[in-house]
C-alpha positions in Angstrom: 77.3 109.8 112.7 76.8 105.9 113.8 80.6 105.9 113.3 81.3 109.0 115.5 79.0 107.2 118.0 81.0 104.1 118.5 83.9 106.2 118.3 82.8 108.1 121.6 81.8 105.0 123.0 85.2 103.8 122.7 86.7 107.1 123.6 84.6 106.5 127.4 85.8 102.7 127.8 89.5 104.1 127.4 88.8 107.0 129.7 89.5 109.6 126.7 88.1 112.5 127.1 88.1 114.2 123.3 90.0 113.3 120.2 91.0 115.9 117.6 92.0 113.6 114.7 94.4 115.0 112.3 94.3 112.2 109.0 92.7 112.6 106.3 92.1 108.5 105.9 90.8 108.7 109.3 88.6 111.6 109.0 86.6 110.3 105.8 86.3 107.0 107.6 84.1 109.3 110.2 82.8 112.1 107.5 82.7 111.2 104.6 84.7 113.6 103.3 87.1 113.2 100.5 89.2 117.1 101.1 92.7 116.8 101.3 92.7 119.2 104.5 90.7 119.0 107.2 90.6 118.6 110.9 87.9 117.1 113.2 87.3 117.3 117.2 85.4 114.7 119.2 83.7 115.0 122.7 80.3 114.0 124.3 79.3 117.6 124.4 80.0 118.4 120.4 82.0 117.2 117.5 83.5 120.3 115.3 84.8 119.8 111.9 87.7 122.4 110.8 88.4 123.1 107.2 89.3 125.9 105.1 87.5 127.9 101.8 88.6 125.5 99.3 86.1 123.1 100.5 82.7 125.4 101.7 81.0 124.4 98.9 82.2 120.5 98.7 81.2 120.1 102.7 77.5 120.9 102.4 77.0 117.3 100.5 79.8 115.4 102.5 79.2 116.7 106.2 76.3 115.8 108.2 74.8 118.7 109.7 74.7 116.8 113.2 78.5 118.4 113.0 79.3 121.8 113.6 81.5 122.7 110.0 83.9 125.8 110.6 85.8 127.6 107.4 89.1 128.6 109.0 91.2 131.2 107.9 94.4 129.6 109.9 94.3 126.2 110.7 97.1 127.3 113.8 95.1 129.6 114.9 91.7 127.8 115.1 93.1 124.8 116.3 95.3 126.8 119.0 92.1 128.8 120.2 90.6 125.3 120.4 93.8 123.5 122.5 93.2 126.7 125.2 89.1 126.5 125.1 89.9 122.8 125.8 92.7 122.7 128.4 93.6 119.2 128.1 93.7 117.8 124.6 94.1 114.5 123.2 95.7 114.2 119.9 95.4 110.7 117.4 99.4 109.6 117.6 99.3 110.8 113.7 99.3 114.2 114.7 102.0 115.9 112.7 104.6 117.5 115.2 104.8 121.0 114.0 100.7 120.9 114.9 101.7 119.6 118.2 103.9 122.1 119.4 101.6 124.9 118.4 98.8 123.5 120.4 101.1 122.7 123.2 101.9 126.0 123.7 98.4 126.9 124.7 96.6 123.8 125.7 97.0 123.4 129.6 98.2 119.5 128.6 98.2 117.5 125.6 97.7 113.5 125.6 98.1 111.4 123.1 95.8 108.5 122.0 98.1 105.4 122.9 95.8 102.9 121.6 94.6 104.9 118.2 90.8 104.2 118.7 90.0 105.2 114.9 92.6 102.8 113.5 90.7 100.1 116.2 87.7 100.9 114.1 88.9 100.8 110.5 90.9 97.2 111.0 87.4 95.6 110.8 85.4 96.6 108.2 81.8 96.6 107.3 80.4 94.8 105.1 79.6 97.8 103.0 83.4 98.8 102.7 84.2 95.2 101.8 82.0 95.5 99.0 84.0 98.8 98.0 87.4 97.0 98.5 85.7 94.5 96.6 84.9 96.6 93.5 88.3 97.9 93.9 89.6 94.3 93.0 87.5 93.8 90.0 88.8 96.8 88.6 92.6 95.9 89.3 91.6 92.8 87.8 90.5 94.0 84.3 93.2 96.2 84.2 95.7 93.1 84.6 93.9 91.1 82.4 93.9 93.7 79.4 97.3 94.6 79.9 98.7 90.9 79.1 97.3 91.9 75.8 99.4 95.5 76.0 102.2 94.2 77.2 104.9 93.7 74.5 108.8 92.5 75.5 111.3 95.0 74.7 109.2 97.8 76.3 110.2 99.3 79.7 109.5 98.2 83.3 108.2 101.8 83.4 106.0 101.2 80.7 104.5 98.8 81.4 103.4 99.8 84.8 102.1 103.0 82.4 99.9 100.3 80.6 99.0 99.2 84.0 97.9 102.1 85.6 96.0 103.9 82.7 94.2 100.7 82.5 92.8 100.9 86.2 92.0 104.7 85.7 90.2 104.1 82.6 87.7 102.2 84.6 87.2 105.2 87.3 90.2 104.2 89.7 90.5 107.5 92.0 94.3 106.8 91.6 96.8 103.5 92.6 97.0 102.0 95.5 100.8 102.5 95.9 103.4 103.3 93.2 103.1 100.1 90.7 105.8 97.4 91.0 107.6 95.8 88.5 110.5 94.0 88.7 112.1 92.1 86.3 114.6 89.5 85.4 117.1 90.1 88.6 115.4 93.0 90.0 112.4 90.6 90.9 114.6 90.0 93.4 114.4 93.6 95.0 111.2 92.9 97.4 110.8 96.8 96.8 111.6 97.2 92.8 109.1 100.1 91.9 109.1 100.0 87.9 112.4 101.4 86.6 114.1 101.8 82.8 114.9 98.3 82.6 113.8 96.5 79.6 111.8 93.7 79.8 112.9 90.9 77.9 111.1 87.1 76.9 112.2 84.9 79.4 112.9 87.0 82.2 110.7 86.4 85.7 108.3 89.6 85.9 107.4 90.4 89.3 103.8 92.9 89.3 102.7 94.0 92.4 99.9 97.0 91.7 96.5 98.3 93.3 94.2 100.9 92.5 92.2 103.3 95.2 88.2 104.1 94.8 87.9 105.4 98.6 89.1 102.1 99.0 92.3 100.1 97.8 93.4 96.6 96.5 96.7 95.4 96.4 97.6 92.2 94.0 100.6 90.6 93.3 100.9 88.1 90.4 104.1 86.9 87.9 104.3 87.4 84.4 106.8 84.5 83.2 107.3 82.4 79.9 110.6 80.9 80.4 110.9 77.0 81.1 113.5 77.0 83.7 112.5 74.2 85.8 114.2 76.5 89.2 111.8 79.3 88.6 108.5 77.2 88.5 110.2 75.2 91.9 110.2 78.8 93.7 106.7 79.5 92.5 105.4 76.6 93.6 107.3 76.9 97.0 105.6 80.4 97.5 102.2 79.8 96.5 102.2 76.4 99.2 103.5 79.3 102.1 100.4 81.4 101.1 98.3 78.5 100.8 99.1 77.2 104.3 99.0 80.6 105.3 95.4 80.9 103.9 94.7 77.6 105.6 94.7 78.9 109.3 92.9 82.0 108.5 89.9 82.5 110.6 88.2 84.2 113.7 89.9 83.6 116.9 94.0 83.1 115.1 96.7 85.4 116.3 98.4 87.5 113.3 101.5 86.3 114.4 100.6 82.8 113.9 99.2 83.1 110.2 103.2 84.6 109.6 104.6 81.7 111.0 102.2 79.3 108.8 103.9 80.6 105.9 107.5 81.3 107.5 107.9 77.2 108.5 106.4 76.3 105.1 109.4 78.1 103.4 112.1 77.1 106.0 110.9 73.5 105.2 111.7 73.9 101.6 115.2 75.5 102.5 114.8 78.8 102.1 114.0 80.8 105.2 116.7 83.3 104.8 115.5 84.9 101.7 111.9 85.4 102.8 112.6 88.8 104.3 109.5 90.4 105.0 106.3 90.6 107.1 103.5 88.2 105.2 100.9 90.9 105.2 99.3 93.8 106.2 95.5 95.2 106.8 94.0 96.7 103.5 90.9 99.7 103.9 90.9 103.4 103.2 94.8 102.7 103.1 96.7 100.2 101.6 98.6 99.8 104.7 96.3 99.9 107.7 96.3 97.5 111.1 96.5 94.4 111.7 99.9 92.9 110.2 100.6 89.0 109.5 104.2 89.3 111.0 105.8 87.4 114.0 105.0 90.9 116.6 101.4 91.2 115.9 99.4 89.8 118.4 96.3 90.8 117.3 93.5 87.9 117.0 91.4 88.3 114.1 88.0 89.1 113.8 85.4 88.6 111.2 85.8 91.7 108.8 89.3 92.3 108.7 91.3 92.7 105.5 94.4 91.4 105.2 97.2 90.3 102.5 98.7 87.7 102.5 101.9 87.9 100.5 105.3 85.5 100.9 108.1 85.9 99.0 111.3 84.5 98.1 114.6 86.5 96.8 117.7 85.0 95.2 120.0 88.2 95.3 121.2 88.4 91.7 118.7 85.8 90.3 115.2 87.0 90.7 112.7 87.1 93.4 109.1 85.5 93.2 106.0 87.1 95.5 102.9 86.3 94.8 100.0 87.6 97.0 96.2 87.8 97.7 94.3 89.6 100.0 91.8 87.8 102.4 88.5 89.1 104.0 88.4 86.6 107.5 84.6 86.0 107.7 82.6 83.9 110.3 84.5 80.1 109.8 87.0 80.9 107.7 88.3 83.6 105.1 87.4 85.0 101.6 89.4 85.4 98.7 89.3 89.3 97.4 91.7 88.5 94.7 89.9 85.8 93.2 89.5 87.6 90.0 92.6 86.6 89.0 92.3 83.2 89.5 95.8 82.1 88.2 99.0 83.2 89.8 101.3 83.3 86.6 100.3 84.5 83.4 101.7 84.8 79.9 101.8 88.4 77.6 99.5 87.8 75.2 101.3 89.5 71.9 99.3 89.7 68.9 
């Protein structure tokens, strides 16, 4: 409930009077609950959780009794009746549009939450959820590091992001963070190359760009590379010096938009501004994508206990690509290294 609190006092600095918040990631942030379906309304006067049978049993241990739980038999009916008991009805912007136009057509008017209070909230974290993030990135980092030994050339991209991801669920990941990434030889160069039926041969540059979720994510991206061409160890070392100069200017009181450029002028420096494509980060929580970015719009000036990436890349179109990436906690001087259980930022298979 300490979370619903702040929530309302928020909701009264921006002159708001109710919320009915519609995601899932949003509503276990407040709750606690981990349903897939669920609904939940906001106001001084009372806070009113919707959700159907499925979950009667699951919501006695998840929902505090401080708010008023109702089974629904329709969610478009309950949350209809609700719009027209309420008159006017403020909706989080994630509010799925077909919901929308049913409640619009019996709410006396429906407002929208402009400045998305809850995602406010979530982009700085506690230090209790960076603990869970934390253990999050121990797991992911296991699972890397006993893959290497998995890990055989010839096999698959798809395989090996297989190996990957049975690894982290073997040590209780609730699922990945996003589908696995990996990209090899010329498709490193795809900033985007989920794993696809390529084969994976020595010598080729192995992008591997993976998370895993426990309530909470982590999102790593490392190279797997034994070649000796001197070109591919000149790009690696270009990209980690963007993300260490990106790294280097992390801390309470920086705009977002000036950690991106950190890492953009490093790389136009070196020559090679045009093939860094991409936004340098993003916030990490319930979500794997969550406010604030690193990118050159973001405005936003950090604050201790935000969560972000950090992740330049470069991309030779029908070369390969390198990305390498960690995420960073910004704390009271400075920042912290999630990712530090993977020290190194390009590893060998180890093949017995």
């Amino acid at each position: 409930m300490k979370r619903i609190e702040r929530l309302l006092g928020l909701m009264k600095q921006s002159d708001v009077k109710n919320l009915l918040l519609t995601d899932p990631a949003d509503i276990f942030y407040l709750t606690g609950f981990t349903g897939s379906t669920a609904y939940l309304f906001v106001s001084p006067e009372k806070t009113v959780f919707f959700t159907d049978g499925r979950y009667a049993e699951q919501i006695k241990t998840e929902i505090s009794r401080d708010i008023k739980a109702v089974i629904v038999k329709t969610y478009g009916t309950s949350l209809s009746e609700l719009a027209r008991q309420t008159g006017k009805l403020t909706v989080s912007p994630k509010c799925p549009l077909n919901l929308y136009s049913m409640m619009d057509e019996s709410a006396e008017e429906m407002l929208i939450d402009g400045k998305d209070l809850v995602s406010l909230m979530r982009s700085v974290k506690e230090p209790q959820e960076i603990e869970l993030i934390s253990r999050s990135f121990q797991a992911a980092g296991e699972s890397f590091r006993e893959s290497l030994s998995q890990w055989r050339y010839g096999m698959t991209e798809t395989e090996w992001a297989a190996v990957l991801e049975y690894n982290m669920r073997k040590r209780g990941a609730k699922d990945r963070s996003f589908e696995t990434i990996i990209a090899s030889g010329e498709r490193s160069a795809l900033p985007h190359g989920t794993a696809d039926t390529r084969v994976i041969n020595s010598g080729d540059p192995v992008t591997v760009d993976y998370g895993c979720r426990f309530h909470y994510c982590s999102d790593i991206t490392r190279v797997v590379y034994d070649g000796s061409d001197p070109f591919v160890f000149e790009i690696i070392d270009i990209v980690k010096g963007a993300m260490d100069a990106a790294k280097a200017v992390i801390r309470p009181g920086i705009r977002c938009a000036d950690v991106d450029k950190a890492a953009r002028d490093y790389i136009e420096k070196k020559g090679y501004r045009e093939y860094f494509n991409h936004g340098l980060g993003h916030g990490v929580g319930i979500n794997v994508h969550e406010a604030p970015s690193f990118n050159f719009r973001d405005e936003t000036v950090l604050v201790q206990g935000m969560v972000l990436t950090v992740e330049p890349g470069i991309y030779l179109p029908g070369r390969f690509g390198v990305r390498l990436e960690d995420t960073m906690a910004v704390s009271e001087n400075s920042c912290e290294n999630l990712t530090a259980v993977l020290e190194d930022y390009v590893y060998k298979i180890l093949q017995r």
